[in-house]
C-alpha angles and dihedrals in degrees: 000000000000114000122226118239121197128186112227110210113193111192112197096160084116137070132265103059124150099354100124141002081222115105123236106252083049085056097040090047090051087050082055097052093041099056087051101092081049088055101049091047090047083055095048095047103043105014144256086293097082088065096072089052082056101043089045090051091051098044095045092049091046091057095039078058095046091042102051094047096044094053089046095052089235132131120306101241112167089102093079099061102231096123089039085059094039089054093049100047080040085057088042093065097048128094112265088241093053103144116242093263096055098070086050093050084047096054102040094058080037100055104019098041107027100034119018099043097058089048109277132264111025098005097078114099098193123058100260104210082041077049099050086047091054092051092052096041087058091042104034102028093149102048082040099055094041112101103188120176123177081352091299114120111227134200112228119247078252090052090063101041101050091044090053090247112146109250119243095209135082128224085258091051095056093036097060101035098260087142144091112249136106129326099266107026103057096092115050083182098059087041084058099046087057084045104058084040086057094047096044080049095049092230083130141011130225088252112100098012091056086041086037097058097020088073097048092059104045093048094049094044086049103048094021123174133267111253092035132070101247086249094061096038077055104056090036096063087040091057107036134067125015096311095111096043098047092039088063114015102033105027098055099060112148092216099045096035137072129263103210113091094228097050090055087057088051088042095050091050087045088049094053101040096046084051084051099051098043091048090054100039103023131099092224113073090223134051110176105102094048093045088054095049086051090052091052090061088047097045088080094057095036084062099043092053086049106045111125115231113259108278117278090021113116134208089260099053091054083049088053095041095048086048091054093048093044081045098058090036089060088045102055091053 
């Protein structure tokens, strides 16, 4: 009887690699629970209109997903829920007024471009739904920057404070979700509620959303704003804008972040300062979405610099090991 031999390849060239003994669709499934509270605030507060701009923006990015692949021959992988959670963090960012095509435009960069060309899940090296918001951002800036509620356009808590304008909203206001912004960053309180539930279920860790929005705080209650106490310029920046929902939904994840404990660390404070300097110099009010892209590009090298050397291997071995190869190089000239 001939037996049959077959090679194994593993390719572990992509994140994520060894993060959970939990399986996709499980995690994905947890995102989605924990953005809930943040749901229900966004329709009470802006009506139940601001579900069909969710439900267009999952469904679109579902079939995007379906179709793509389908067309492709390749694996049918909607089951396990990573475009569905793409499409709602993708509708999350969006004003509450987006007309019903936006969220379409959105998905299909999102899911196509950002995700589906480099290979899928994993293989992506940008946060899709950060990278569909982009996209619109560059295409749509007007519809974008438009907050309308009841008909009545709005400037966001980050608009005043950045045009020296007094604000007309108290911490409360900004810590329980009282204020115009986009679906899913007006309540730091419900952000934080999804984000306890991610971290009892181990779906994070405290690493990049505490240096994350750590950062943030220390920088803006050192170098405060005229017109504010540095306390209240502080919380301020801390409560408002996308800063919660990008600290703990966008920055941490697995594909676009690193795996090493202490380049999460590195990530989180390069996420928050470049927020921060973006927020002070740049012409957009708010820089979350773009330091956390930034960061995206760097988290391959963070990890790199901080990969430790196979067990049992020591630095002189490395040393050894980098000389032989100079040396062969130099040989081979």
């Amino acid at each position: 009887m001939k037996e049959n031999k077959e090679r194994i390849v593993l390719d572990v060239a992509y994140q994520p690699q060894v993060r959970t003994n939990t399986d996709t669709r499980r995690i994905m499934l947890d995102v989605i629970l924990a953005l809930l509270p943040a749901v229900i605030v966004s329709v009470i507060h802006f009506g139940a209109r601001v579900l069909i701009v969710m439900a267009t923006s999952v469904v679109s990015a579902v079939f995007f997903e379906w179709a793509y692949r389908k067309l492709l021959k390749k694996t049918n992988t909607i089951g396990d829920l990573t475009a569905a959670l793409t499409g709602l963090l993708m509708a999350m960012t969006l004003p509450p007024q987006s007309p019903w095509w936006m969220p379409i435009i959105g998905t299909l960069f999102a899911i196509v471009v950002v995700k589906q060309l480099y290979g899928g899940l994993g293989k992506n090296f940008l946060n899709p739904a950060l990278a569909g918001r982009a996209f619109l951002m560059a295409s749509y800036a007007a519809i974008m920057g438009n907050i309308t509620i009841d008909g009545v356009t709005s400037a966001t808590p980050l608009s005043y404070m950045y045009s020296g304008e007094p604000m007309p909203f108290t911490m409360g206001n900004l810590f329980l979700g009282q204020i115009p912004g986009c679906i899913g960053e007006i309540s730091a309180l419900a952000l934080l509620i999804g984000g306890v539930y991610l971290l009892i279920r181990k779906v994070i860790t405290w690493r990049i959303p505490v240096a994350f929005i750590g950062t943030v705080a220390v920088l803006t209650l050192i170098f405060g704003h005229a017109g504010y106490s540095n306390v209240d310029w502080m919380l301020a920046n801390v409560l408002s804008g996308g800063l919660m929902l990008g600290a703990i939904f966008m920055a941490t994840d697995y594909a676009t972040s690193p795996v090493t404990m202490p380049g999460q660390l590195l990530y989180g404070f390069g996420c928050g300062a470049l927020t921060v300097l973006i927020r002070y110099f740049g012409g957009y009010p708010e820089g979350v979405s773009y330091a956390i892209l930034i960061m995206n590009l760097c988290a391959w090298a963070i990890d790199k610099g901080f990969c430790r050397p196979q067990f049992g291997v020591t630095k002189e071995d490395i040393a050894a090991q980098k000389a032989a190869a100079k040396a062969a190089k130099e040989a081979a000239k």
